[in-house]
C-alpha positions as MATLAB code, in Angstrom:
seq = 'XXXXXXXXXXXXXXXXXXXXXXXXXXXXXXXXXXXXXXXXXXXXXXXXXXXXXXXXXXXXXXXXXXXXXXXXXXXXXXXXXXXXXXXXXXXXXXXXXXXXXXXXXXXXXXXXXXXXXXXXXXXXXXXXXXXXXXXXXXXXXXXXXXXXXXXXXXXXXXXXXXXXXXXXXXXXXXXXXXXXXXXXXXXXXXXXXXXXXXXXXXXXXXXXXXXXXXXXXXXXXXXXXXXXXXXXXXXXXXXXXXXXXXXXXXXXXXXXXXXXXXXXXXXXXXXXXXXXXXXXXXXXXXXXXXXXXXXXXXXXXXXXXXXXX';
ca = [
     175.916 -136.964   -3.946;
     173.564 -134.715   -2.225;
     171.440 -134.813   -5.617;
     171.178 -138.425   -5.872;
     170.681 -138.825   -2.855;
     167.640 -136.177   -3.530;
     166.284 -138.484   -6.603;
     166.167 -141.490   -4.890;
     163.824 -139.626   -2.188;
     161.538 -138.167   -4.988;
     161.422 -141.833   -7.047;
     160.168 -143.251   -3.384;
     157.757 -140.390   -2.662;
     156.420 -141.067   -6.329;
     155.852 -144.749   -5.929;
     153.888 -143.540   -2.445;
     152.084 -141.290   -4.000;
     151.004 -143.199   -7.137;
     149.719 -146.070   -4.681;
     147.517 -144.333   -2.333;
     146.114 -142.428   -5.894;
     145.049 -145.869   -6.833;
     143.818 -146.930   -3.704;
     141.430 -143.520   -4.078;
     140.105 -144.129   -7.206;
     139.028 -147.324   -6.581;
     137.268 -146.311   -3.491;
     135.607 -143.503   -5.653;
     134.130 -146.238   -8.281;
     132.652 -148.157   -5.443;
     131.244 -145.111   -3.875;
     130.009 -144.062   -7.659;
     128.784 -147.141   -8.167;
     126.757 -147.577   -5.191;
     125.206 -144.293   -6.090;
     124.236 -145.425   -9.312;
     122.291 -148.266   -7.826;
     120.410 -146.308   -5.035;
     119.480 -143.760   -7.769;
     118.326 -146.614  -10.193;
     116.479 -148.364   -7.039;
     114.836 -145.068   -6.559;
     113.680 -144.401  -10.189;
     112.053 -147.579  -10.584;
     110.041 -147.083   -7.472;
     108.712 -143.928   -8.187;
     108.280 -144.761  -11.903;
     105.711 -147.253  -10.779;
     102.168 -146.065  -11.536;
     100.258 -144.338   -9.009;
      97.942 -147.217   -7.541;
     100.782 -149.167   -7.534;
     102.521 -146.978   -5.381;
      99.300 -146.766   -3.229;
      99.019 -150.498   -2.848;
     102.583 -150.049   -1.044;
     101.836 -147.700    0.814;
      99.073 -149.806    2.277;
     100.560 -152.453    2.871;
     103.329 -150.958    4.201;
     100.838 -149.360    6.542;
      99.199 -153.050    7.729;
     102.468 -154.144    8.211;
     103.225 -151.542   10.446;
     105.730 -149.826    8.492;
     104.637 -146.436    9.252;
     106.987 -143.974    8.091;
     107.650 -145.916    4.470;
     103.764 -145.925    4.112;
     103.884 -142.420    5.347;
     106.320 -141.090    2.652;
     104.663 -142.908    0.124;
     101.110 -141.426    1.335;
     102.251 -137.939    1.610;
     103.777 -137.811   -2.336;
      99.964 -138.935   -3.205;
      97.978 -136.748   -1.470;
     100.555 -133.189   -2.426;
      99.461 -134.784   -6.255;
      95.871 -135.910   -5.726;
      94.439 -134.843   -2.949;
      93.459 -138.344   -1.253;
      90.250 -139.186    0.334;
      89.075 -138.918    3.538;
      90.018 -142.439    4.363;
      93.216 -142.263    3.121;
      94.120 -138.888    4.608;
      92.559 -140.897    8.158;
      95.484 -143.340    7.383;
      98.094 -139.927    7.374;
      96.935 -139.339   10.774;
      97.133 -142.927   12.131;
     101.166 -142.657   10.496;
     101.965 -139.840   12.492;
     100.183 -140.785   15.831;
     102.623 -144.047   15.374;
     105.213 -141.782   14.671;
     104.557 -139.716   18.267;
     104.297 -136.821   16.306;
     100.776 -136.156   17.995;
     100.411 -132.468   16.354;
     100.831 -133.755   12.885;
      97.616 -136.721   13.827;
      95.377 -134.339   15.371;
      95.710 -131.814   12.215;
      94.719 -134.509    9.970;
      92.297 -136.637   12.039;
      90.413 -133.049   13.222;
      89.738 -132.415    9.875;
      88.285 -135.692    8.158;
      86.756 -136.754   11.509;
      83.465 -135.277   10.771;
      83.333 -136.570    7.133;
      83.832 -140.285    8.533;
      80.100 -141.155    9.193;
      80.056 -143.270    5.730;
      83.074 -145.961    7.122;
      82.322 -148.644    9.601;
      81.388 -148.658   13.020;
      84.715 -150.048   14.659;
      87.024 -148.659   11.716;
      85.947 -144.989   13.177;
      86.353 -145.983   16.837;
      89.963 -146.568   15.614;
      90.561 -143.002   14.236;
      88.314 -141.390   16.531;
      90.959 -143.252   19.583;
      94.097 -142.004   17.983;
      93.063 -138.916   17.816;
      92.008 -138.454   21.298;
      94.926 -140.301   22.406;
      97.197 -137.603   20.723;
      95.086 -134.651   22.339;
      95.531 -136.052   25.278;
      99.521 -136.517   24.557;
      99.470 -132.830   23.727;
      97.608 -132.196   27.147;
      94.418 -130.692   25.886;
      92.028 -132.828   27.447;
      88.665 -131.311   26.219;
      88.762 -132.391   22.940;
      90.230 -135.277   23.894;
      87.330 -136.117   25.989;
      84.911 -135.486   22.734;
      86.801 -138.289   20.913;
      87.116 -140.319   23.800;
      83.332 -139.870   24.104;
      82.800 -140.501   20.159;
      85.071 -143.970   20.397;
      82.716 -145.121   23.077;
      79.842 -145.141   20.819;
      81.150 -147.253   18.221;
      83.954 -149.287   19.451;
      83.727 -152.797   21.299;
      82.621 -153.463   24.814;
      85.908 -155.338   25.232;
      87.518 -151.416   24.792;
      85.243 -149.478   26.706;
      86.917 -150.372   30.063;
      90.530 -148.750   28.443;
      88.261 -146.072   27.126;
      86.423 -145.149   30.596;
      90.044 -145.476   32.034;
      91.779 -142.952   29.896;
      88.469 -140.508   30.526;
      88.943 -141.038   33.847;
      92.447 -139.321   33.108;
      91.431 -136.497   31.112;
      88.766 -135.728   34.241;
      91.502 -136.026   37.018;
      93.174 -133.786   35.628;
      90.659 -131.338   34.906;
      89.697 -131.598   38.787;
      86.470 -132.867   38.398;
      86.452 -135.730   40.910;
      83.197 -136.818   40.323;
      83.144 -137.524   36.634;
      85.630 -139.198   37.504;
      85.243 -141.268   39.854;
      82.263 -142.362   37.776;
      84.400 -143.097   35.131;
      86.679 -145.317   36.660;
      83.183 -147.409   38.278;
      82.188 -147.850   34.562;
      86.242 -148.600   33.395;
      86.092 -151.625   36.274;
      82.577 -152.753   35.435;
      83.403 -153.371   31.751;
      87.522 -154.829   32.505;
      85.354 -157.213   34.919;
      82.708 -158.046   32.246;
      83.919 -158.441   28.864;
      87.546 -159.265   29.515;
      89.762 -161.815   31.416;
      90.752 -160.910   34.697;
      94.235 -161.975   34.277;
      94.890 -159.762   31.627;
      93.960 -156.954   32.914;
      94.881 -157.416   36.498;
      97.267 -154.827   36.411;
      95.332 -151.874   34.998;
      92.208 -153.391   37.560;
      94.505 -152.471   40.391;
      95.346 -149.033   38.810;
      91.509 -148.702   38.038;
      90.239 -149.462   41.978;
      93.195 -147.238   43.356;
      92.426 -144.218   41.101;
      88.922 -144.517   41.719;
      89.670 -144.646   45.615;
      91.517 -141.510   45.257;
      88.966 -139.830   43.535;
      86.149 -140.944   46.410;
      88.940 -139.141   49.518;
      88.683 -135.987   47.234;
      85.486 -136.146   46.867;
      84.791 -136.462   50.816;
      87.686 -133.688   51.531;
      85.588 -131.194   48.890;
      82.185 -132.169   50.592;
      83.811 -131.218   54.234;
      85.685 -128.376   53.095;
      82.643 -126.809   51.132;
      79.857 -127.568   54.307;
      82.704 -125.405   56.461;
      82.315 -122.521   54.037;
      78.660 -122.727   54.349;
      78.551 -123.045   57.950;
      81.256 -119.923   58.224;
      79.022 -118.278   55.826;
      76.044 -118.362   57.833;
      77.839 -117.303   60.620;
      79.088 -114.156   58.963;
      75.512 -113.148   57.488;
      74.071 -113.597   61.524;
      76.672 -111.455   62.633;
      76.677 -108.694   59.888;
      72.338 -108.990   60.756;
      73.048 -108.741   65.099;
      75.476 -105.309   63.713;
      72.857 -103.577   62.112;
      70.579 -103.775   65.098;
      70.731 -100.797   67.572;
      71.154 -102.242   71.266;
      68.734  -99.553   72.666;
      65.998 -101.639   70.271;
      67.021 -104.665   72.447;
      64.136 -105.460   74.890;
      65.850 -106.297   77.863;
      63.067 -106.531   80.728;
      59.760 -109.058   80.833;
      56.732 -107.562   79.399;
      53.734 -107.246   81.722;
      50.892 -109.745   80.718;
      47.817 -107.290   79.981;
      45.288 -109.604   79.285;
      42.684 -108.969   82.094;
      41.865 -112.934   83.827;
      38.292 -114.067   83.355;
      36.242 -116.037   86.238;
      35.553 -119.864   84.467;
      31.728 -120.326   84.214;
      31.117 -123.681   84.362;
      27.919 -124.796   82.522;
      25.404 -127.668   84.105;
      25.477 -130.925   82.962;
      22.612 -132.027   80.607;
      20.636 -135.189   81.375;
      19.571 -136.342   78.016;
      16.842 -138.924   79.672;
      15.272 -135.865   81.605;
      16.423 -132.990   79.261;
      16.627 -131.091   82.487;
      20.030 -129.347   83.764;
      22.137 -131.232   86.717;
      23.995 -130.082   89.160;
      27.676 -129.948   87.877;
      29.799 -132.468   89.665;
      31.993 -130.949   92.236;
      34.826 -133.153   93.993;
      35.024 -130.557   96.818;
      31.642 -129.427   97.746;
      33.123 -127.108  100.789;
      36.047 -125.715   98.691;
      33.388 -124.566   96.039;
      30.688 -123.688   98.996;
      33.427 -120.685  100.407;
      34.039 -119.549   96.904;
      30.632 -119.177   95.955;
      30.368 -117.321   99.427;
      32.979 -115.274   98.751;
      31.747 -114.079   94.979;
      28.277 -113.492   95.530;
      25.495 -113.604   98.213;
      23.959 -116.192   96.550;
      23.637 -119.814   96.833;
      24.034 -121.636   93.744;
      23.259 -125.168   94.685;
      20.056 -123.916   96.669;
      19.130 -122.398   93.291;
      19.606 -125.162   91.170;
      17.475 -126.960   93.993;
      14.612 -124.576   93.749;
      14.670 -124.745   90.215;
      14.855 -127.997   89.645;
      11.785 -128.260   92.051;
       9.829 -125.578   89.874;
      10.296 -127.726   87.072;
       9.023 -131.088   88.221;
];
């Protein structure tokens, strides 16, 4: 009993098992033949020629598909080498990527061989690239393309363009520059672009460029107190070296002997003979004669006068 009973288990475990083998396989043909497709999809891509294969990539690229055109750009250039241009468009897929270290290494190197493209095509690359310098916080050479995009992009850009070197000079400290730049970000939002638009990055534009103006005024106060303090020190280190005993403390005598005014007679030009100078107080003059000399100088100019005539 025991060993029928045994059976009848093992016929039901048998029926279970033959079942969920079934089930199995047929997921495994579904999986296989999924597989087959992908891998047939695959082949007949990549067996396309190769300016086929560019063609995708480029539009995939205008379409802003980055990473497809990416992959397909990358499998060119390990086989051909591509041009500058195309090598630019590398950079541009990784800057939309956010993988800023990957742009700069491309863009870096064709940036100087660009001269040969079009104006406002360049200001493009030349933008990226400073855009992922700055990303990557290394604001010098960021500035250099920054400076570079301003030369051959739009005046309708230059205001985003002033505003981002406004960034890269904030945070370099150097208030000045950019304070400058944000005047020159404003002037061109105002100018060549709708108010409305822009409003918001206006406001941003007038607040950063206030802030830049209070540490401009705070450097200016802090640096004429340094001045001042340093002038201060250099007197006082001067007054040290100076022996007191050298210090003249008491009011030097005036040694320059007096000498009695000698007035000389007045000239008549009609007569060409000497006058009499005038004197306003005949008897003041009259005691100090007296009291100088024995003589009488208006008697002599009397006599003399008399002589003469």
């Amino acid at each position: 009993m025991e060993i029928r009973r045994l059976r009848r288990l093992l016929g039901c475990n048998n029926i279970h098992g033959n079942s969920l083998l079934a089930a199995l396989k047929q997921h495994l043909c579904c999986l296989l033949a999924f597989l087959c497709l992908s891998v047939l999809s695959a082949s007949a891509q990549t067996s396309d020629p190769d300016p086929v294969q560019l063609d995708k990539a480029v539009a995939y690229f205008n379409s802003g598909k980055y990473h497809e055109a990416l992959l397909i750009f990358q499998q060119l250039d390990r086989r051909y080498k591509l041009n500058d241009r195309f090598r630019a468009y590398i950079g541009l897929c990784y800057y939309h990527e956010w993988d800023y270290k990957s742009a700069t290494d491309y863009l870096d190197e064709v940036a100087p061989r660009l001269a040969v493209l079009a104006p406002h095509e360049r200001s493009v690359y030349y933008f990226a690239n400073a855009e992922s310098h700055f990303q990557l916080q290394e604001y010098k050479p960021a500035i250099s393309f920054y400076e570079q995009a301003l030369t051959v992009c739009y005046d309708s850009e230059k205001g985003e363009i002033y505003y981002r070197l406004g960034l890269c000079y904030m945070f370099g400290e150097e208030w000045e520059k950019a304070r400058d730049a944000y005047v020159l970000s404003e002037a061109f939002f105002r100018k060549h672009r709708t108010v409305t638009d822009v409003e918001a990055r206006l406001a941003q534009v007038v607040n950063m460029r206030k802030g830049c103006q209070t540490k401009i005024d705070e450097k200016m106060t802090a640096d004429s107190i340094a001045r001042a303090k340093a002038v201060d020190d250099s007197l006082r280190a001067i007054a040290a070296t100076v022996p007191l005993d050298s210090v003249i403390t008491e009011k030097p005598t005036d040694t320059i002997s007096s000498k009695p005014i000698v007035t000389t007679p007045i000239i008549d030009e009609k007569k060409k003979t000497p006058v009499p100078p005038i004197d306003d107080k005949p008897a003041k003059q009259k005691k100090k004669q007296e009291d100088v000399a024995p003589i009488n100088l208006e008697d002599l100019y009397k006599e003399k006068v008399k002589v003469e005539e």
